[in-house]
PDB file of N, H, CA, C and O in Angstrom:
ATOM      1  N   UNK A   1      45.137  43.373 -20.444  1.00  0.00           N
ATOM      2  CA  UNK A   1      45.725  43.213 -21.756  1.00  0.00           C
ATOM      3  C   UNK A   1      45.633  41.756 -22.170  1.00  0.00           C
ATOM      4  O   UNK A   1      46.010  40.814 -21.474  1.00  0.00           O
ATOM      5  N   UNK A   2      45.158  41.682 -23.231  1.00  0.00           N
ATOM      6  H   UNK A   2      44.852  42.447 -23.796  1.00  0.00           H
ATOM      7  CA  UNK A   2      45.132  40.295 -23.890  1.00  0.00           C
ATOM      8  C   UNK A   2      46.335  39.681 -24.624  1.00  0.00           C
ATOM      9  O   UNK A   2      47.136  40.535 -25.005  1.00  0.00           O
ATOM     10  N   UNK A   3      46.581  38.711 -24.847  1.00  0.00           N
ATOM     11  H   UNK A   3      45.930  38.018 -24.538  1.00  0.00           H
ATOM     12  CA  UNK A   3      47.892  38.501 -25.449  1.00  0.00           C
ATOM     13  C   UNK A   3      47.676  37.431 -26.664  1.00  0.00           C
ATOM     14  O   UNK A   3      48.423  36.486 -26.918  1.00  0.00           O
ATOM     15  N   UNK A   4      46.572  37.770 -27.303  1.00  0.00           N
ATOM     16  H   UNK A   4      45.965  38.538 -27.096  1.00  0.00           H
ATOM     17  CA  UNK A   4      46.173  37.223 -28.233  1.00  0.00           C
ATOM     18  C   UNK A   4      47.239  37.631 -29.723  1.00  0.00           C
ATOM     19  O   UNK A   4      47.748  38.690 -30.090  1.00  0.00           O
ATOM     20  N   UNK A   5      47.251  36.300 -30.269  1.00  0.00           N
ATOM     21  H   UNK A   5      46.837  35.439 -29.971  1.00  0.00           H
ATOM     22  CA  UNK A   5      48.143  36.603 -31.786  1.00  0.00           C
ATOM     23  C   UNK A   5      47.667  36.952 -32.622  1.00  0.00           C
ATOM     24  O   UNK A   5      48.495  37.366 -33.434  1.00  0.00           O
ATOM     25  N   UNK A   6      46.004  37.105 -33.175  1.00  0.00           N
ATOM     26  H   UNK A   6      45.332  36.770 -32.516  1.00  0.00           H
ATOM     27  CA  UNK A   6      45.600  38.024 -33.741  1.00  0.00           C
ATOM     28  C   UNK A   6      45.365  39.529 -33.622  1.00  0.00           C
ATOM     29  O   UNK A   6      45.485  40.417 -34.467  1.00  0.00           O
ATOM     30  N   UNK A   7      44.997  39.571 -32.343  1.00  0.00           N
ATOM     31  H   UNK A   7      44.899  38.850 -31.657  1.00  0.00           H
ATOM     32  CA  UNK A   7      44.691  41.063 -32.033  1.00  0.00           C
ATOM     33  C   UNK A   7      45.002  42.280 -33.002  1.00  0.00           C
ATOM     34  O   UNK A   7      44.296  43.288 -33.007  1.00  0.00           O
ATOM     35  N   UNK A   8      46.129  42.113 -33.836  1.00  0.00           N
ATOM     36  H   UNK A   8      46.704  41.294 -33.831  1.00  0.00           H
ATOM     37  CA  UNK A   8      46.952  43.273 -34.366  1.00  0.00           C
ATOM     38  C   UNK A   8      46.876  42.853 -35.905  1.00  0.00           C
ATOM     39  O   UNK A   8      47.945  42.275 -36.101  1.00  0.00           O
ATOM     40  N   UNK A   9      46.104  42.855 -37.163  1.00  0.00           N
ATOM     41  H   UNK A   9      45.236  43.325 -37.004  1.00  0.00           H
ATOM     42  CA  UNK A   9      46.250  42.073 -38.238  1.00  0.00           C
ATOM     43  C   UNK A   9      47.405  43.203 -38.731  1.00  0.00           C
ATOM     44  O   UNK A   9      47.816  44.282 -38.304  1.00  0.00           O
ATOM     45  N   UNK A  10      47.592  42.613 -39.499  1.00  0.00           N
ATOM     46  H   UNK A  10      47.258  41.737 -39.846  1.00  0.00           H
ATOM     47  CA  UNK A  10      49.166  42.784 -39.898  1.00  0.00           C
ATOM     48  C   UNK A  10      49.061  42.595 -41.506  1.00  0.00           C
ATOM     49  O   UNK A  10      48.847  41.391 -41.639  1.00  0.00           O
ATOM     50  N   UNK A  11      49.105  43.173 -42.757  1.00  0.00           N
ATOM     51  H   UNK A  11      49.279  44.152 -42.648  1.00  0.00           H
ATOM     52  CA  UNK A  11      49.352  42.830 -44.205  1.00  0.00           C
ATOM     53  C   UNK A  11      50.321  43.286 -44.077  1.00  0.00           C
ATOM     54  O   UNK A  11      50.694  44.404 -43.720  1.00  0.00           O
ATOM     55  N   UNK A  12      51.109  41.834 -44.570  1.00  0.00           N
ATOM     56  H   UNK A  12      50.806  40.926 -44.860  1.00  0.00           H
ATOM     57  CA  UNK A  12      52.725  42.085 -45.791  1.00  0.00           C
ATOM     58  C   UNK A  12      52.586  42.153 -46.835  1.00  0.00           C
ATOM     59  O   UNK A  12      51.797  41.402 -47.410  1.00  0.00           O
ATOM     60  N   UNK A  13      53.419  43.233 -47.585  1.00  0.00           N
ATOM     61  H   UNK A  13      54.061  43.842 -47.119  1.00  0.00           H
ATOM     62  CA  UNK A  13      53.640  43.357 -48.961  1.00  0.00           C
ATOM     63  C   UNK A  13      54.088  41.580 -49.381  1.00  0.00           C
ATOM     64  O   UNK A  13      54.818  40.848 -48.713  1.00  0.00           O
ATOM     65  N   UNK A  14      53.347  41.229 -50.743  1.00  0.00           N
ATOM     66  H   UNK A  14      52.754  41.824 -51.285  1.00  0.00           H
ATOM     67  CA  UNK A  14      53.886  40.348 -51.419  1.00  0.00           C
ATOM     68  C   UNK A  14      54.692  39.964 -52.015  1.00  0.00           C
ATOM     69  O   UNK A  14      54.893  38.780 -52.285  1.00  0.00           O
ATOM     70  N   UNK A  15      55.520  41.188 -52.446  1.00  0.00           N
ATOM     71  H   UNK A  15      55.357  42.150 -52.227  1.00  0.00           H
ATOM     72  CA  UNK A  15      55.983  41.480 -53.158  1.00  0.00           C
ATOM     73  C   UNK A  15      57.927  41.419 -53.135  1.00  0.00           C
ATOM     74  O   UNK A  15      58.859  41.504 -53.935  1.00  0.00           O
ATOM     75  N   UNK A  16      57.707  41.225 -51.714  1.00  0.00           N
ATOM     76  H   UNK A  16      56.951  41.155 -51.064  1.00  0.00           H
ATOM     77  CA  UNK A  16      59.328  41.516 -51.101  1.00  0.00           C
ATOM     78  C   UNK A  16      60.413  39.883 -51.269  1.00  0.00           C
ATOM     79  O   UNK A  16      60.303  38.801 -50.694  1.00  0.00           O
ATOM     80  N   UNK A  17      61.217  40.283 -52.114  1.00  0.00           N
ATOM     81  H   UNK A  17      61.306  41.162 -52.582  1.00  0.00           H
ATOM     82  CA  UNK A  17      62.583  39.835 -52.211  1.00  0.00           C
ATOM     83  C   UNK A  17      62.641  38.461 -51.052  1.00  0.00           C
ATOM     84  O   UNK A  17      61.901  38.671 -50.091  1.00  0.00           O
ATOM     85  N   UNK A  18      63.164  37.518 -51.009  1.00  0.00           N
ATOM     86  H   UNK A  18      63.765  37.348 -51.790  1.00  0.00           H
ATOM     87  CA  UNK A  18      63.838  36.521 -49.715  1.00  0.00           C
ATOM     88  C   UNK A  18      64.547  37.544 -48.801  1.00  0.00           C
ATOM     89  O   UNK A  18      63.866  37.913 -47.844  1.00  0.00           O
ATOM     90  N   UNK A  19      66.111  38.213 -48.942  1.00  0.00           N
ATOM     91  H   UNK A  19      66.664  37.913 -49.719  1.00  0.00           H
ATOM     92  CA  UNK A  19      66.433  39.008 -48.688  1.00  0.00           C
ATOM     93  C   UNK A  19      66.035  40.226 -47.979  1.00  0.00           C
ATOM     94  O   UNK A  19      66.694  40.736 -47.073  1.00  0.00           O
ATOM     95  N   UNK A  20      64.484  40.841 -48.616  1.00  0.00           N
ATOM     96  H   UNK A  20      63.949  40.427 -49.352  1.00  0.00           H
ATOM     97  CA  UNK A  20      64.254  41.741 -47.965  1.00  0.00           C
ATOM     98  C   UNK A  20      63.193  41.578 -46.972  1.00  0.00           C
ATOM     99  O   UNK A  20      62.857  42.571 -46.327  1.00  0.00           O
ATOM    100  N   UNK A  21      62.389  39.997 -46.683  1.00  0.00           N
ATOM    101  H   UNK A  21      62.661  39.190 -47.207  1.00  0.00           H
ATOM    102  CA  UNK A  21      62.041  39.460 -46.102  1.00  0.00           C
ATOM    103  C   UNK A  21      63.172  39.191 -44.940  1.00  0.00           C
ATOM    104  O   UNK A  21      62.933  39.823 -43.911  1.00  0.00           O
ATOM    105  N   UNK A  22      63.998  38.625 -44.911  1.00  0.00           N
ATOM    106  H   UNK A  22      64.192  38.111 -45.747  1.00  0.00           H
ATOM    107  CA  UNK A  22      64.688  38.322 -44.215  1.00  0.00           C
ATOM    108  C   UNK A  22      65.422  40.057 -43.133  1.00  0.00           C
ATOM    109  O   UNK A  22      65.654  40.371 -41.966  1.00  0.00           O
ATOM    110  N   UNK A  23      65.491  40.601 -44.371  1.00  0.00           N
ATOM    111  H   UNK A  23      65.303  40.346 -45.319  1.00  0.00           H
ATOM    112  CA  UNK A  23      66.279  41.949 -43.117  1.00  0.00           C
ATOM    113  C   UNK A  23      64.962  42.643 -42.529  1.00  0.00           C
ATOM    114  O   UNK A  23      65.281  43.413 -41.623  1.00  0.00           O
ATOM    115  N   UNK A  24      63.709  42.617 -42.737  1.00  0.00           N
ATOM    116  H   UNK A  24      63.449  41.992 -43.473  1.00  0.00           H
ATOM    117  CA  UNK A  24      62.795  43.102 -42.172  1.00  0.00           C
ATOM    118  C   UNK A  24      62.223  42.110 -40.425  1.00  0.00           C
ATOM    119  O   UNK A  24      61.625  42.417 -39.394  1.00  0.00           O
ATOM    120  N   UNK A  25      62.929  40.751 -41.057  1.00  0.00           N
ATOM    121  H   UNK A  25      63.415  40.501 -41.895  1.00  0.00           H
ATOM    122  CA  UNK A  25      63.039  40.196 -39.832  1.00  0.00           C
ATOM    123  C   UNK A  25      63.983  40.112 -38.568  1.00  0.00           C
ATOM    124  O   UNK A  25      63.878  40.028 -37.344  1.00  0.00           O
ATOM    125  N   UNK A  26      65.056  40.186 -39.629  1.00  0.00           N
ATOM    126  H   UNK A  26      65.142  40.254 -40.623  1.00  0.00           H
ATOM    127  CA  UNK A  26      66.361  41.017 -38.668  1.00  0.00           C
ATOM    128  C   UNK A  26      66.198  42.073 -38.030  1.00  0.00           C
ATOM    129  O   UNK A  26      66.696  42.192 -36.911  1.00  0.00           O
ATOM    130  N   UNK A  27      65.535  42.973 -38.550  1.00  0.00           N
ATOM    131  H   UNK A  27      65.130  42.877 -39.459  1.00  0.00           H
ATOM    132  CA  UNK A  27      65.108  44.252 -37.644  1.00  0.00           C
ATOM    133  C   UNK A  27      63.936  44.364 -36.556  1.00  0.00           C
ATOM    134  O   UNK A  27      63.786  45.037 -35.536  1.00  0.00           O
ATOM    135  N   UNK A  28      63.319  43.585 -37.103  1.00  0.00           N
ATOM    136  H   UNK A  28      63.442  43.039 -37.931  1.00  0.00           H
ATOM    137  CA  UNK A  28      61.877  42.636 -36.041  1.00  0.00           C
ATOM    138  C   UNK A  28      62.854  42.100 -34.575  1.00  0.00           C
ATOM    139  O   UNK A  28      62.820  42.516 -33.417  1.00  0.00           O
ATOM    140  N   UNK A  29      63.480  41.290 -35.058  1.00  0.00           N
ATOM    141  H   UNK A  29      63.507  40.952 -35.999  1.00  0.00           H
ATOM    142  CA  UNK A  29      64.358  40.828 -34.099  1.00  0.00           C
ATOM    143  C   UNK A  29      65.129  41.468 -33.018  1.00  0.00           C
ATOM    144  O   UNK A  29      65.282  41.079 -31.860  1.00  0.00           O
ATOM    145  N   UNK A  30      65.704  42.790 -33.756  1.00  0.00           N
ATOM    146  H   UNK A  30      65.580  43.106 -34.696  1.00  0.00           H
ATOM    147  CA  UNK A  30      66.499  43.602 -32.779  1.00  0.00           C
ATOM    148  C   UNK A  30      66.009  44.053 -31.977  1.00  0.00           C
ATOM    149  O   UNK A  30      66.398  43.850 -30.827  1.00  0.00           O
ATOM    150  N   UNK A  31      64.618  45.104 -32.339  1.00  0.00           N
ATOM    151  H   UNK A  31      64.301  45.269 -33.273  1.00  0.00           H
ATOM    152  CA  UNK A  31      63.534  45.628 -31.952  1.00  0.00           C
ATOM    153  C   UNK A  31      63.272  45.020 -30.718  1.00  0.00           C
ATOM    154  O   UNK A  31      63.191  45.580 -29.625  1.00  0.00           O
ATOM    155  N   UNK A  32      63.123  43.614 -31.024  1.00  0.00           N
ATOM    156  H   UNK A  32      63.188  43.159 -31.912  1.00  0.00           H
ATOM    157  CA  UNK A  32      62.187  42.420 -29.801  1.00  0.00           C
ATOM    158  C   UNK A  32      63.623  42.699 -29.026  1.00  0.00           C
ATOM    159  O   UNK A  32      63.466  43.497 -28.102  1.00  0.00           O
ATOM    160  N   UNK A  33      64.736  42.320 -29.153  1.00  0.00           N
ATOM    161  H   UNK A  33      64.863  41.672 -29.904  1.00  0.00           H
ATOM    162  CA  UNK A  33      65.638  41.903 -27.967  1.00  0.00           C
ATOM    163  C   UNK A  33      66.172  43.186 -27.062  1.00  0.00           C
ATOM    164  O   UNK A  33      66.909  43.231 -26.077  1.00  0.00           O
ATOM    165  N   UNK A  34      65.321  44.445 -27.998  1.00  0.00           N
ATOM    166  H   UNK A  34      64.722  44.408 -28.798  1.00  0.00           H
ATOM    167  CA  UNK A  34      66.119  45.447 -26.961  1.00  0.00           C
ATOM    168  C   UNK A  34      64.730  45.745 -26.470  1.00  0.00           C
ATOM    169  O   UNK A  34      64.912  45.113 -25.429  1.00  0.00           O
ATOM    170  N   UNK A  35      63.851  46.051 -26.380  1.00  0.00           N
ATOM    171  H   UNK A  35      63.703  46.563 -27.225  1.00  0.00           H
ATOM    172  CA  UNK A  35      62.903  46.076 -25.611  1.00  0.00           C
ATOM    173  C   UNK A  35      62.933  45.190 -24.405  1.00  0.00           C
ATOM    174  O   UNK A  35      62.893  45.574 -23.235  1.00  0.00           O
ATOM    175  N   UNK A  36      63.003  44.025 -24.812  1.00  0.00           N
ATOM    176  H   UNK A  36      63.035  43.714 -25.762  1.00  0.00           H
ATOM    177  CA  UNK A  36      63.330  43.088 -23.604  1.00  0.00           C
ATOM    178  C   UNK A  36      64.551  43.273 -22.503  1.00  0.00           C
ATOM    179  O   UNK A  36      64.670  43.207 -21.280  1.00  0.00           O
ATOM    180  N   UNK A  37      65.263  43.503 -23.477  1.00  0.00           N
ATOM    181  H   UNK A  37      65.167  43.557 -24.471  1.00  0.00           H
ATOM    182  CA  UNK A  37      66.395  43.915 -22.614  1.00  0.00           C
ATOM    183  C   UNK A  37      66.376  45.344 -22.027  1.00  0.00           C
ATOM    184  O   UNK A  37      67.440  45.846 -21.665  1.00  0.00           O
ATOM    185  N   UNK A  38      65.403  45.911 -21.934  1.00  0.00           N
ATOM    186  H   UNK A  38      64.539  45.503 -22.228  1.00  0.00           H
ATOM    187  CA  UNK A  38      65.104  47.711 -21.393  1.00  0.00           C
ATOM    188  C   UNK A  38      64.118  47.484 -20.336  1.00  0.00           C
ATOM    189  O   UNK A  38      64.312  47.889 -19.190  1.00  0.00           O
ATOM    190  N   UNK A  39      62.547  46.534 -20.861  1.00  0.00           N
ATOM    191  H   UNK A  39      62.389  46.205 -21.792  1.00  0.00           H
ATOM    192  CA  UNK A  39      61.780  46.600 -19.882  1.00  0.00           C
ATOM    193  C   UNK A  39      61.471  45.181 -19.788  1.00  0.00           C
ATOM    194  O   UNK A  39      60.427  44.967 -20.405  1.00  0.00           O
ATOM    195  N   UNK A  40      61.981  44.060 -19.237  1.00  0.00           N
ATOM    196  H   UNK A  40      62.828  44.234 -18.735  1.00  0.00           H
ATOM    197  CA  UNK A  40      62.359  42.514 -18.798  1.00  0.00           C
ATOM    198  C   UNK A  40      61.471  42.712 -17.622  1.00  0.00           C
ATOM    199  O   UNK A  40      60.318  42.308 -17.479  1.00  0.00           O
ATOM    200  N   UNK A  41      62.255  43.449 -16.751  1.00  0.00           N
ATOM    201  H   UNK A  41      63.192  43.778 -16.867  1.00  0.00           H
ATOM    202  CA  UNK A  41      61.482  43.510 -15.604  1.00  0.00           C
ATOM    203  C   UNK A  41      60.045  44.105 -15.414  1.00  0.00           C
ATOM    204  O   UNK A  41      59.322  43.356 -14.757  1.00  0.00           O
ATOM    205  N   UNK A  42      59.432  45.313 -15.846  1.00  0.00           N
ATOM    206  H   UNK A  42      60.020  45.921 -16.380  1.00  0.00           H
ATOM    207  CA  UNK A  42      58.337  45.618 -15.683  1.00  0.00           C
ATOM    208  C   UNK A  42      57.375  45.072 -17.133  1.00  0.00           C
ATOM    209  O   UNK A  42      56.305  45.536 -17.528  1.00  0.00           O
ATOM    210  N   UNK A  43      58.207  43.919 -17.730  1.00  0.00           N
ATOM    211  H   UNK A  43      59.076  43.543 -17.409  1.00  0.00           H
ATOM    212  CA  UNK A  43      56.702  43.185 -18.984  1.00  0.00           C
ATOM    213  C   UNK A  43      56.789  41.945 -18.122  1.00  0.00           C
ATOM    214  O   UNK A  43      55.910  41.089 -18.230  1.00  0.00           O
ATOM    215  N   UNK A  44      57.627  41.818 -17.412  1.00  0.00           N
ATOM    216  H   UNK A  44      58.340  42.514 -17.325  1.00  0.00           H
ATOM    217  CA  UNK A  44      57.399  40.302 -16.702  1.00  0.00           C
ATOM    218  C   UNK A  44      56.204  40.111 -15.309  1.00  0.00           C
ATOM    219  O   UNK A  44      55.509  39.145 -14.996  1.00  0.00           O
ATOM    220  N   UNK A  45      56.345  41.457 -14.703  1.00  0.00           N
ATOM    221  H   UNK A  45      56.911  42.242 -14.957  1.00  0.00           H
ATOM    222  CA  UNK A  45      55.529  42.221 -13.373  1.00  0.00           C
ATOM    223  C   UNK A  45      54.376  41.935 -14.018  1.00  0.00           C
ATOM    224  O   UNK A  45      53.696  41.033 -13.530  1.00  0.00           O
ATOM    225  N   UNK A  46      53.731  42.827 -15.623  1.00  0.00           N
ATOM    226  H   UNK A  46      54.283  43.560 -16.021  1.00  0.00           H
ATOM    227  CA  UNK A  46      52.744  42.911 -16.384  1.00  0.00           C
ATOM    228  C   UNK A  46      52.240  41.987 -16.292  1.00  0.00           C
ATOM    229  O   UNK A  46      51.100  41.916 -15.833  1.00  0.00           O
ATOM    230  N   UNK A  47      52.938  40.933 -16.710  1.00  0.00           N
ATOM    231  H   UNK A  47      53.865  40.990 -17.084  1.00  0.00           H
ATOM    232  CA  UNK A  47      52.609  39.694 -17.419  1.00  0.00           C
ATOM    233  C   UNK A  47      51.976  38.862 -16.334  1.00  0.00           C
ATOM    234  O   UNK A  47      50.932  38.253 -16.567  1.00  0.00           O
ATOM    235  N   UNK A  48      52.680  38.802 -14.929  1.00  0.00           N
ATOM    236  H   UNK A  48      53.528  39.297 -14.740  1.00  0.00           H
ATOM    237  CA  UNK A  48      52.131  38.518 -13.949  1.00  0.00           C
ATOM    238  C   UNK A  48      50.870  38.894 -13.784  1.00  0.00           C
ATOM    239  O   UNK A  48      49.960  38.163 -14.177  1.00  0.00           O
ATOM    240  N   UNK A  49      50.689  39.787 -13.332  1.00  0.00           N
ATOM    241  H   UNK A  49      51.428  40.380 -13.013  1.00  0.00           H
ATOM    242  CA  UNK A  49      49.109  40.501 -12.886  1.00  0.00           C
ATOM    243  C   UNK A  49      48.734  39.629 -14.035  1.00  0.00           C
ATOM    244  O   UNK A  49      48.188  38.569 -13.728  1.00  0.00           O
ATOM    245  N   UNK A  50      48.916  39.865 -15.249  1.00  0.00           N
ATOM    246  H   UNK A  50      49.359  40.726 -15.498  1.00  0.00           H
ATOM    247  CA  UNK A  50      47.189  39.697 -16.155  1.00  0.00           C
ATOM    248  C   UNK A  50      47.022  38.466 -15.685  1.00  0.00           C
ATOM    249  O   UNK A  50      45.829  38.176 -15.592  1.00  0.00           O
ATOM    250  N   UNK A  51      47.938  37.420 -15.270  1.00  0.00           N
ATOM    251  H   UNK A  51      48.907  37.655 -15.346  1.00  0.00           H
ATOM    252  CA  UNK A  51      47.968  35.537 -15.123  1.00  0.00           C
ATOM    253  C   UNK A  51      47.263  35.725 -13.765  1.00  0.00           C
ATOM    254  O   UNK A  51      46.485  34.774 -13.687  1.00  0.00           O
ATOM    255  N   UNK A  52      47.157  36.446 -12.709  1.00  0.00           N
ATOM    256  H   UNK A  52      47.789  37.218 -12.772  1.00  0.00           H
ATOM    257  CA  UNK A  52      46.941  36.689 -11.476  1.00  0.00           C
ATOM    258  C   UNK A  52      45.122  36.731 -11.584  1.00  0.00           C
ATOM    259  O   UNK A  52      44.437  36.300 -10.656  1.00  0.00           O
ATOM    260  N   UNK A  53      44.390  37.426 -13.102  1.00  0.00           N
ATOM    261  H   UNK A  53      44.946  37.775 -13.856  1.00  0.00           H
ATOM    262  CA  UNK A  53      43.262  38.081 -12.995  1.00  0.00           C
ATOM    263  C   UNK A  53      43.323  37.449 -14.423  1.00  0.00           C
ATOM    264  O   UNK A  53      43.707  38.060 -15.420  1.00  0.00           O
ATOM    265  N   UNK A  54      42.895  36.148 -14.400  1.00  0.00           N
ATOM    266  H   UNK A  54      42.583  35.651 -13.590  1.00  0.00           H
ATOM    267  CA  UNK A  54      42.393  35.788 -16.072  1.00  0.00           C
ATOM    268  C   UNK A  54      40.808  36.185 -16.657  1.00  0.00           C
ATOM    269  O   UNK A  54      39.942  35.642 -15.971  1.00  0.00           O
ATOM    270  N   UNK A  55      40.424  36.779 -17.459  1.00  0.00           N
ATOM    271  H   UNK A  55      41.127  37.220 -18.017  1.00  0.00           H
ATOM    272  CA  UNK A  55      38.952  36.952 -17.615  1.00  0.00           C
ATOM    273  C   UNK A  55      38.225  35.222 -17.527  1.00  0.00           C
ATOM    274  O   UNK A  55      38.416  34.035 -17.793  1.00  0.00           O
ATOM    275  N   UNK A  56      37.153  36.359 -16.851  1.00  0.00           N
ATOM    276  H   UNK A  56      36.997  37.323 -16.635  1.00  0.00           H
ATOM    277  CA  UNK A  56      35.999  34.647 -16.834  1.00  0.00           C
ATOM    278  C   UNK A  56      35.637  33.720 -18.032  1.00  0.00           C
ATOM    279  O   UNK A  56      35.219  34.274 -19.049  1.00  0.00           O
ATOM    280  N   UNK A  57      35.735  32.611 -18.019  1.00  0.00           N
ATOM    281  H   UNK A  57      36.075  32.161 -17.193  1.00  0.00           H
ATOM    282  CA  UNK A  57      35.562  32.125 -19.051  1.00  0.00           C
ATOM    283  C   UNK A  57      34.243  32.152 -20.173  1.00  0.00           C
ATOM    284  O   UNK A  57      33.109  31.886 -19.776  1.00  0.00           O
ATOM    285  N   UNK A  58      34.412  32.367 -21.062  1.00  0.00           N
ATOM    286  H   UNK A  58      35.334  32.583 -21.384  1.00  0.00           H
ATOM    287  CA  UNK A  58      33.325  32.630 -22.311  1.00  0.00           C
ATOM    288  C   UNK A  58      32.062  31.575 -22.287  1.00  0.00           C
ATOM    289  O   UNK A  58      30.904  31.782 -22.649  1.00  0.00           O
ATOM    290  N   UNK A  59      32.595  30.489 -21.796  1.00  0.00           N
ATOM    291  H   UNK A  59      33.535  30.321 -21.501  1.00  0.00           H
ATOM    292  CA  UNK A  59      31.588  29.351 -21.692  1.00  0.00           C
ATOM    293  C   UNK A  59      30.844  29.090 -20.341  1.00  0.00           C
ATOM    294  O   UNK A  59      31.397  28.883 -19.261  1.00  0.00           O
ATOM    295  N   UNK A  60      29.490  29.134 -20.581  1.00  0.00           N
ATOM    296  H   UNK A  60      29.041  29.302 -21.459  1.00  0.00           H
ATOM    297  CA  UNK A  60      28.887  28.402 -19.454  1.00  0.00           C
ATOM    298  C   UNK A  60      28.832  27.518 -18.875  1.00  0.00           C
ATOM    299  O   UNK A  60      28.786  26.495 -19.558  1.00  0.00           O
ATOM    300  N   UNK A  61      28.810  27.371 -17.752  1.00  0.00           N
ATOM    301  H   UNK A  61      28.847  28.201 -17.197  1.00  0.00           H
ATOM    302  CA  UNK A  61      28.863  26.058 -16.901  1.00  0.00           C
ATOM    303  C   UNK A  61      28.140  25.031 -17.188  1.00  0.00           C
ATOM    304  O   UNK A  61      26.969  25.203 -16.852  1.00  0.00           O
ATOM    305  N   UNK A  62      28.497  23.322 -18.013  1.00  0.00           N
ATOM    306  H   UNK A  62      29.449  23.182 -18.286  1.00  0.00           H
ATOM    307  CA  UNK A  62      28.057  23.062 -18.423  1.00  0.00           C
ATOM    308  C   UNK A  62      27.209  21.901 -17.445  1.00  0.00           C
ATOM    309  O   UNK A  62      26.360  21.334 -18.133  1.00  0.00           O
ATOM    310  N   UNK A  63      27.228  21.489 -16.236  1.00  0.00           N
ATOM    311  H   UNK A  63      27.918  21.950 -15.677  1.00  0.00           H
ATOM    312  CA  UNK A  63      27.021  21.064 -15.257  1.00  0.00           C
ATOM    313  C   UNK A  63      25.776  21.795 -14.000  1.00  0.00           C
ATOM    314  O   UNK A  63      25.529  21.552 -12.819  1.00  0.00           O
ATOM    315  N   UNK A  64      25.253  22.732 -14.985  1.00  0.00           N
ATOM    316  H   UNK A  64      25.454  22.930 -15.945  1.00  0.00           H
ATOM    317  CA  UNK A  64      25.000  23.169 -14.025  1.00  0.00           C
ATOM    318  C   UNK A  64      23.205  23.197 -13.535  1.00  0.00           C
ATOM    319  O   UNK A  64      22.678  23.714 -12.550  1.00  0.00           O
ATOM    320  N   UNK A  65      22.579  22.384 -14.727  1.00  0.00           N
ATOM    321  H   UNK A  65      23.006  21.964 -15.528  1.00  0.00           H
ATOM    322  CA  UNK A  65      21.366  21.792 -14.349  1.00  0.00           C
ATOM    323  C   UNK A  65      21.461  20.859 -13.060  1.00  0.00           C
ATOM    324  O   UNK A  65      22.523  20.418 -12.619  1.00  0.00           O
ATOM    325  N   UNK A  66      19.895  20.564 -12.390  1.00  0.00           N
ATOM    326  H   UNK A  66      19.033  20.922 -12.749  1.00  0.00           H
ATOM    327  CA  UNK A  66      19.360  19.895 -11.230  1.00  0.00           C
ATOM    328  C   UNK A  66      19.323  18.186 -12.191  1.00  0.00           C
ATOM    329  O   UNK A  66      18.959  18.025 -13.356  1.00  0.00           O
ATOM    330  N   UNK A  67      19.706  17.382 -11.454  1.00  0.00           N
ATOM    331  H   UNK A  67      20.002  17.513 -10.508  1.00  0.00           H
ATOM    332  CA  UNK A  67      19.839  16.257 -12.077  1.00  0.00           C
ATOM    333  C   UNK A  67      18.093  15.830 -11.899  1.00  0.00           C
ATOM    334  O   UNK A  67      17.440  16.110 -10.893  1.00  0.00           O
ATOM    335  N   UNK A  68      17.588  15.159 -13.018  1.00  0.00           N
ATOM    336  H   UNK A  68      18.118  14.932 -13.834  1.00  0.00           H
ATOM    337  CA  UNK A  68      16.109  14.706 -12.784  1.00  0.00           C
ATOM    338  C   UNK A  68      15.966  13.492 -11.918  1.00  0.00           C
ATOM    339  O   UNK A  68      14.787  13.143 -11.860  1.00  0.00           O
ATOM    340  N   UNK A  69      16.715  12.795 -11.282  1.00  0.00           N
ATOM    341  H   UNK A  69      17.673  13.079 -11.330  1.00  0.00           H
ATOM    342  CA  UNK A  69      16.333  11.835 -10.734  1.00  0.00           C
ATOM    343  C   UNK A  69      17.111  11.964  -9.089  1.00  0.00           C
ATOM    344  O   UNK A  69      16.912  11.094  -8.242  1.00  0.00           O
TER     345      UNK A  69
END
């Protein structure tokens, strides 16, 4: 699993109130703290492994020519 901040694009309505911006974040919020508070322990386990097994890096080794001399 990647834990990238794009991964998921996301459009908000433009259209929404301060207010109704704000309670849609309030509910964002709750959402986040009870999840956490349900599975703490097995997203933290998760979270481990993926740090344990990072994918190889995208870039080539940039060192890795025979020096000419």
């Amino acid at each position: 699993m990647t834990r990238s901040p794009d991964r998921l694009a996301v459009h908000l309505p433009t259209h929404w109130t301060p207010p109704q911006a704000l309670a849609v974040h309030d509910a964002l919020d709750a959402l986040l703290a009870a999840l956490w508070a349900q599975y703490e322990g097995a997203l933290l386990e998760h979270l481990e492994r993926d740090d344990a097994h990072p994918p190889p890096p995208n870039q080539p080794d940039l060192f890795d020519d025979e020096l000419p001399f």
